[in-house]
N, C-alpha and C positions, 0 to 999 in steps of 0.2 A: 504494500500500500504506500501510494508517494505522500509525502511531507503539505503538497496540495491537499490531496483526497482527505490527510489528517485533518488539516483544516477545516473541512468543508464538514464533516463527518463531527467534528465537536460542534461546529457554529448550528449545524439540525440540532444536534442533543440538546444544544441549549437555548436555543427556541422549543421546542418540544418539552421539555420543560420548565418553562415559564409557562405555554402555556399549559400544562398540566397544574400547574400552580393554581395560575386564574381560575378552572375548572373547578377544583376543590373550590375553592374561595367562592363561587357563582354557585357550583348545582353540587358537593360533597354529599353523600348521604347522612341525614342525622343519626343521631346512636338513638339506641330505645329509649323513650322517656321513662323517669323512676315513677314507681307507684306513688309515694309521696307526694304531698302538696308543695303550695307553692310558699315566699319568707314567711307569710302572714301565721300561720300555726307551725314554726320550730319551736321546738325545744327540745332539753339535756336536762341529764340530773341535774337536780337544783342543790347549791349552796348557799346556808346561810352567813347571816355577816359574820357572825364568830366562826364560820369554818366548819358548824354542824349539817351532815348530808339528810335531810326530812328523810322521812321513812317512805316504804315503796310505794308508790299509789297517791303518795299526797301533793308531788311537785306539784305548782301551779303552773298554769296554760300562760301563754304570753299572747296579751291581745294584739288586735290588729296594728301594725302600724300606720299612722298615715299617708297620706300619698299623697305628694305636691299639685296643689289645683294652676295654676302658675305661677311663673317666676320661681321666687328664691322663697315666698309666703302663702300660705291657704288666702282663699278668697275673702275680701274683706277686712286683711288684717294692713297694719298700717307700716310702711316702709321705716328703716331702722339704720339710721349712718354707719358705715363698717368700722370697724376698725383695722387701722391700718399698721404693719409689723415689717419692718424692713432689717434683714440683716447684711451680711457680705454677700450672701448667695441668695437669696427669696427677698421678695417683694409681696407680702400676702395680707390678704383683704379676709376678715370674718363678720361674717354678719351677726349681728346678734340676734338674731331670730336663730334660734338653735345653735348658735354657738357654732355655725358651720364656712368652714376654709371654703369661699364661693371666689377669689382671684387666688393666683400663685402665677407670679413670672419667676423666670430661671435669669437670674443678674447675667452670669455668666454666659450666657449662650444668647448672640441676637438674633434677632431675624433674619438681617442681611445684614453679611460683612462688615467691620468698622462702623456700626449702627449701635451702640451700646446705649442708646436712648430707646430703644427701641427691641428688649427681650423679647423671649419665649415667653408666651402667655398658655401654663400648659391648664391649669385650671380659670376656667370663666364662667359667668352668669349671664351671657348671652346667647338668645335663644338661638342663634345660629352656631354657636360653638360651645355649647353649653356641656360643663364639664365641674361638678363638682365634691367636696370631700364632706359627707354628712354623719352627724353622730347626735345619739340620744339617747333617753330611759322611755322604757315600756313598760305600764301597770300590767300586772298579772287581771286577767277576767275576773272580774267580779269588784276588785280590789274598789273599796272605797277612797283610798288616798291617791290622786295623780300624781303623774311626775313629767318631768318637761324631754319632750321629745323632740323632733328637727324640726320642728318649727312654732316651738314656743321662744317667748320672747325674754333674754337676760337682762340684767343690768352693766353695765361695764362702768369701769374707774376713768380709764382715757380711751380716746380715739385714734391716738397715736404712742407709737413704740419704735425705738431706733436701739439697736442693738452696741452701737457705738464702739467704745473700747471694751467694754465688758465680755465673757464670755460666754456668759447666758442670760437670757429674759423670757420673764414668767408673763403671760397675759392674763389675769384673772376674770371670771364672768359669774354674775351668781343668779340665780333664779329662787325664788317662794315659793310657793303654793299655797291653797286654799287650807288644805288637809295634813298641815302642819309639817310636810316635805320641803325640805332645804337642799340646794345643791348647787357647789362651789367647782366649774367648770374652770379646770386653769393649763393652757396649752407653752409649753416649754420649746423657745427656741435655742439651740447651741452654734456657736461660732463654727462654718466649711462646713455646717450639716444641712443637708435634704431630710431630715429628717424630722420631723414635730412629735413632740412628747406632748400625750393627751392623759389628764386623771379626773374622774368628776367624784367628788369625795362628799357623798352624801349623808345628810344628818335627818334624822325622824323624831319630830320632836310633840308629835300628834299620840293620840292614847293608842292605836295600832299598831301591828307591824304591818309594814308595806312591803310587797312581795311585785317582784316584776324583772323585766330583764335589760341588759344594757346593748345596745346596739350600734355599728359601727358601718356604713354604706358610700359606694363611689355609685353614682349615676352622670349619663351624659351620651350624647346624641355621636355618633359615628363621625370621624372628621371626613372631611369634602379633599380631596382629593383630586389636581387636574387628569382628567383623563380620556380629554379630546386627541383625536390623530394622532402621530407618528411622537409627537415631542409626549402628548400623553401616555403611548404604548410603553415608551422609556424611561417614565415617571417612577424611581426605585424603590417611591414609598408606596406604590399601590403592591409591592410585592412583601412589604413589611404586613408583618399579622396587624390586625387593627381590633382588638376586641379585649374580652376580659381572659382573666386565666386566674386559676389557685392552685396551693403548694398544699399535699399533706405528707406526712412520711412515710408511709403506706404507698400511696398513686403516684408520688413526686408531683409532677409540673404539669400541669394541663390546663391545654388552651379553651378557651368557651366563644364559638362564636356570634355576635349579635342575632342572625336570622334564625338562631336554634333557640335565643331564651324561650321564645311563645310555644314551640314546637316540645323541649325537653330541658324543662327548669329544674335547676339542680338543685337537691336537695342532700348535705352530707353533714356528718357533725365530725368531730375530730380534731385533737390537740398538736401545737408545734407547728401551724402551718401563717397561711397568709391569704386575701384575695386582694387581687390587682386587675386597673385598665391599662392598657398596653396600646401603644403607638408608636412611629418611626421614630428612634433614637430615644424618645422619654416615657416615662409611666407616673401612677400613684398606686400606693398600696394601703390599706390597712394591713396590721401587724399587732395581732392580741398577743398577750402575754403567753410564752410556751404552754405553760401549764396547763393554759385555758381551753376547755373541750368546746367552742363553739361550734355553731349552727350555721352554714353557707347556704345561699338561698339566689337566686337570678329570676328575675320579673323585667317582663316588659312594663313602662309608666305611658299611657297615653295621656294628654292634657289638650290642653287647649294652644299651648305651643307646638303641638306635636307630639310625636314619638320619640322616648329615651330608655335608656335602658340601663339594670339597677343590677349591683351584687353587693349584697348582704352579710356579715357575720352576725351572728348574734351568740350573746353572751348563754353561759348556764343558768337559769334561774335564780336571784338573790332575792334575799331576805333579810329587810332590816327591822330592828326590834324597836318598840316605843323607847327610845332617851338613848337610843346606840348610832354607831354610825358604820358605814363601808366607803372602801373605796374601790373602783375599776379604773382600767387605765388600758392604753393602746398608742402605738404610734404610726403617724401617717409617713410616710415618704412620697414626696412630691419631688421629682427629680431627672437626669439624665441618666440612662443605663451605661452606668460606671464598672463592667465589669468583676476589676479588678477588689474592689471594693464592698461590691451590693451583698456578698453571703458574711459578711463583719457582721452587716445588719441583720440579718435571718439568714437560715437555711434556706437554699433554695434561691433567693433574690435572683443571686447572676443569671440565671434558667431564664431570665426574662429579655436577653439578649439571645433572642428564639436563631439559633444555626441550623434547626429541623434535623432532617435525618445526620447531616453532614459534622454534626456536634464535635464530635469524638477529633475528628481532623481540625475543625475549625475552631476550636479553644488552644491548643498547642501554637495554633498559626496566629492567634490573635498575641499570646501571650509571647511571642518571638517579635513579634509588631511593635506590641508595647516597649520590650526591650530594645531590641533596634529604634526606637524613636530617643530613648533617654539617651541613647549615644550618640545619635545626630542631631538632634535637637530639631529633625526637620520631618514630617509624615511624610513628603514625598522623595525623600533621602531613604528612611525608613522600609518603603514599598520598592525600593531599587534594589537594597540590599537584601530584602526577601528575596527579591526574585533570582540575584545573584546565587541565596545558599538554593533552594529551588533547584537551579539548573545545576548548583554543584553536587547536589545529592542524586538527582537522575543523570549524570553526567555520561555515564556507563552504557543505559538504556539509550539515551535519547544518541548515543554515537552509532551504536548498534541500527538504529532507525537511519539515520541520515548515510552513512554505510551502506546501505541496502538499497536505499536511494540512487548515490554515485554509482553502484556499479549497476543498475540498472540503465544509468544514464550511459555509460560508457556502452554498455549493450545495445543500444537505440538504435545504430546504423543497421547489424545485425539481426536485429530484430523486424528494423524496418523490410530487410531485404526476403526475411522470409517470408511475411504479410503478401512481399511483390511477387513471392515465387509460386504460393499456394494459393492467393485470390482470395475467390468468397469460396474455399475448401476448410473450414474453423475445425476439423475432427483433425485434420493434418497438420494444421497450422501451432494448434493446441499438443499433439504430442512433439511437435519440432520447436518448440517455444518451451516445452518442461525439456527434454533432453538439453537444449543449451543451457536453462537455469543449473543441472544437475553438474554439468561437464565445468560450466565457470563458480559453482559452488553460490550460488546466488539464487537468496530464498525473499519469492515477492513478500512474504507475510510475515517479514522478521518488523518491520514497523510499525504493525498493529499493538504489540506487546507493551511496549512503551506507551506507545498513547491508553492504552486502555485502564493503566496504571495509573497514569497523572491524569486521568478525567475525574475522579473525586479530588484530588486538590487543590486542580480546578473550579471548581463549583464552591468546595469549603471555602477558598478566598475569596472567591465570588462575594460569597456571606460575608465573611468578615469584614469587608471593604463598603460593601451595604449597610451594614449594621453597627458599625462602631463610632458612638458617638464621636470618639476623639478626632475623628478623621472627618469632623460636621466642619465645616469650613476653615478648614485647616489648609494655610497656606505654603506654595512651592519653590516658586522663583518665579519673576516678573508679571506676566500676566497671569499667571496661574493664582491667584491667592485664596481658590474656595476648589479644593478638591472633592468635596462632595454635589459640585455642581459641573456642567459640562463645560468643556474647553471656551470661552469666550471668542475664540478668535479660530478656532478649527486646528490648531496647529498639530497637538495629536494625535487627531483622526485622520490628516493628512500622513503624517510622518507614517502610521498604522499602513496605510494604504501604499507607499513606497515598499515597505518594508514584504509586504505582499507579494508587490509583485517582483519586489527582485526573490522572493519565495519562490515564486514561480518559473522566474529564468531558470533556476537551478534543477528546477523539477520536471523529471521526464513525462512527455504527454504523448509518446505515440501510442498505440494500442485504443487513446480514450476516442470515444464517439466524440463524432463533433459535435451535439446538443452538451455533451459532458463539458469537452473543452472552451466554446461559448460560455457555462455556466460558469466555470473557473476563471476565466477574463471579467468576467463583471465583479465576480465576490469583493477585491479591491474596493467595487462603485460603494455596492452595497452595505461592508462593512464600514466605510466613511460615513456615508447615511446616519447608520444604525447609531456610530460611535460617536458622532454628535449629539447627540441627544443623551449619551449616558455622562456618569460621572468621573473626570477628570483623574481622580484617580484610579480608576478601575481601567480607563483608556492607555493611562502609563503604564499599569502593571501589563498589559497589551503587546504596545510598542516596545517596554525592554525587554518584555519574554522574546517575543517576533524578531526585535533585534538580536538578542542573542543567539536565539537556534539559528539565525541566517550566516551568523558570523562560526558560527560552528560548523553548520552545511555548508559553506564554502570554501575552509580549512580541510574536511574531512574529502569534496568531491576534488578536490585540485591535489592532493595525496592520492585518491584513485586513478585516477586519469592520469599522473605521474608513473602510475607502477606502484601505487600503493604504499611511496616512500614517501618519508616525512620534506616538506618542503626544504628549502634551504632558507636558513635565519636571514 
């Protein structure tokens, strides 16, 4: 197989797998839906505030939660100024109607390049991008004394919070009730953390005890995504997962996606885990205490804005006594998928920089990425000298192929002349074309092996290059200063298309049908096309692989054609 055909042969695979992707993504079959209901009736053993587990049969039921009628408030209720928390890394808005993270920008990471005015807005309250971090208490059924759920209304101290020099700030929030229910909502932010520390430390200060559960939920509408024409088919976050997913130790990591919540809502309980929404490069998560055996739960929310969609943990049933008190606690991460870092914060976390089947390859590659970046200080330095070790570890294979090649080329006249001698006789031609492969010791199918071998490391980097944040507009050299967006000026995808076709000079094409060899002249057009539109980085790991194997295939066929002696220095 020639060094062309190689080409030609990964570039199907890898369309054919996008779109196989898309397919999943569009028409996947759902799994079976659980028998189970939907969040509104979970629950788990109950504990109470001192830590005593009620006897069997007596948990109580956790009522319904409520459901956002619109906006950020139920109907009728009255708009509440946020409060606003700015540290070195978040810019976050809570509202006090529940005490819920309704903005979160990411300081660090902007929209477009050199725009630090102008961050990630990965949580918002608007109905077009609506995307929020919500938590509350739920009365047990029956329960006389209420408690404040997402979307009752706190009190707060200030409106504003600046984290300054300091390396933590507390934001306090506190709520009453009717029925002698006290509760002291207070969200902890720490200096370089995505992370929000959440405890609501409730006091019952009414002649009952209050029995009910504590709840913690990400709801929010699907992000929009271009994904008109040719610039849209290449758009690399339509190929990023876009939905929720949760961790337990038992299942590990699994994705959930939006069009399955109505069809098969989940229902599991289980301690040590997490549930999150997932997006290209960032997520949020709820994050209950290990110990905690929560209830996961997924509901479609229809309103009067539309359609969003909900995942739920919810706590074990608690129980506070008349003049005692409890506390629950959880933390949110609103953040970039920081690999290297995410399972510090939980088990599991990094699993959210989704590599799919290609995991196994594509963590080792990431983590060689990372390192090579700390010693050049440059990602697109970094992505060179991947591809450098890359070709030095299949260096063996990939000679063996281009080898195979050369002496195929040096056979061409030869071969051409039997083609001349046997006509349209292919039974003849076919055994006078194996005898001479066997007699010059020249085997067409010794270039298969190598490529079939570097097609998942292929693909793993693929991922990697798509999926890591650190590589979000991380700049090259001159024009290049956002490698996760495409070449500005083509240059690339040109060099790509050179690199091609002197691919091509070197590679023999008699034998090929002329529809074949046509199709192998344009690939060049084609792949320029295609490769504008992709990301800058992924086009350089491209051109220096391209470059390399040409400079290899040219070393290796001017030694065959030699007499298979090494050139002269």
């Amino acid at each position: 197989m020639t060094s062309t055909r190689n080409i030609l042969f990964i570039a199907l695979l890898f369309i054919v797998y996008l779109m196989w992707m898309q397919w999943e993504q569009d028409y996947g079959a759902p799994a079976q839906a659980p028998a189970v209901g939907g969040p509104a009736a979970t629950t788990s053993p109950a504990t109470g505030a001192q830590g005593e587990t009620p006897a069997a049969g007596t948990a109580p039921v956790a009522a319904t939660v409520p459901v956002d009628v619109a906006g950020t408030e139920l109907a009728g209720a009255a708009a509440a100024a946020s409060v606003v928390v700015t540290t070195d890394v978040l810019r976050v808005e809570i509202d006090p109607r529940g005490g819920n993270v309704v903005v979160a920008d990411l300081l660090a990471y902007p929209q477009q390049p050199h725009q630090s005015d102008h961050p990630v807005r990965l949580l918002d309250r608007a109905n077009a991008t609506w995307f929020v971090a919500q938590s509350g208490l739920i009365a047990a059924q029956g329960s006389a004394i209420v408690a404040p759920d997402h979307t009752a209304l706190y009190q707060v101290e200030h409106n504003a919070y600046t984290l300054g020099s300091a390396e933590s700030i507390e934001v306090p929030l506190i709520w009453s009730g009717p029925g002698g229910l006290s509760v002291r909502k207070v969200l902890t932010f720490r200096r370089g953390s995505y992370v929000i520390e959440q405890r609501e430390e409730i006091s019952n200060n009414g002649a009952s005890a209050w029995h009910g559960n504590a709840y913690r939920q990400l709801q929010r509408v699907p992000p929009v995504y271009d994904s008109a024409g040719i610039k849209g088919y290449a758009n690399v976050e339509r190929y990023s997962f876009a939905g929720a997913a949760i961790y337990s130790p038992a299942d590990k990591f699994e994705k959930l996606k939006f069009d399955h919540f109505a069809k098969e809502p989940l229902a599991k309980s289980f301690a040590g885990g997490w549930a999150a929404m997932l997006q290209h490069y960032f997520f949020a998560a709820w994050i209950p205490p290990a110990q905690e055996a929560d209830s996961y739960a997924t509901s479609e929310v229809t309103n009067a804005a539309g359609t969003r969609y909900l995942i739920r943990a919810m706590s074990p049933p608690l129980t506070v006594a008349p003049g005692a008190s409890a506390t629950t606690s959880a933390r949110l991460y609103v953040g970039p998928k920081l690999q290297a870092s995410l399972d510090t914060i939980a088990p599991g976390l990094a699993l959210t920089v989704d590599y799919g089947m290609f995991t196994v390859i594509a963590d080792p590659l990431h983590w060689l990425l990372t390192k090579l970046h700390k010693l050049t200080g440059n990602w697109g330095l970094a992505i060179i000298l991947l591809v450098l070790l890359i070709k030095a570890l299949f260096f063996k294979l990939s000679e063996a192929q281009y080898r195979s090649s050369a002496k195929m080329r040096k056979l061409q006249p030869r071969l051409a002349a039997l083609k001349e001698r046997y006509g349209d006789d292919r039974q003849k031609f076919a055994a006078a074309q194996m005898e001479l492969f066997q007699k010059e010791k020249v085997n067409p199918l010794a270039g298969c092996l190598p490529m079939l071998i570097q097609i998942p490391v292929f693909f793993a980097l693929y991922w990697v290059l798509l999926e890591s944040v650190e590589l979000r507009q991380a700049s090259f050299v001159g024009w290049l200063n956002n490698l996760s967006a495409p070449d500005p000026y083509y240059v690339l995808p040109v060099l790509n298309a050179i690199v091609m076709v002197a691919t091509q000079h070197l590679t023999p094409m008699t034998g090929m049908d002329p529809t074949q060899a046509r199709m192998m002249k344009i690939m060049p057009v084609v792949f320029s096309v295609l490769f504008a539109f992709f990301p800058a980085g992924l086009v350089l790991y491209y051109v220096v692989n391209g470059g390399l194997g040409l400079l290899q295939q040219w070393i290796i066929t001017r030694r065959i054609e030699r007499g298979d002696k090494p050139a002269a220095a």
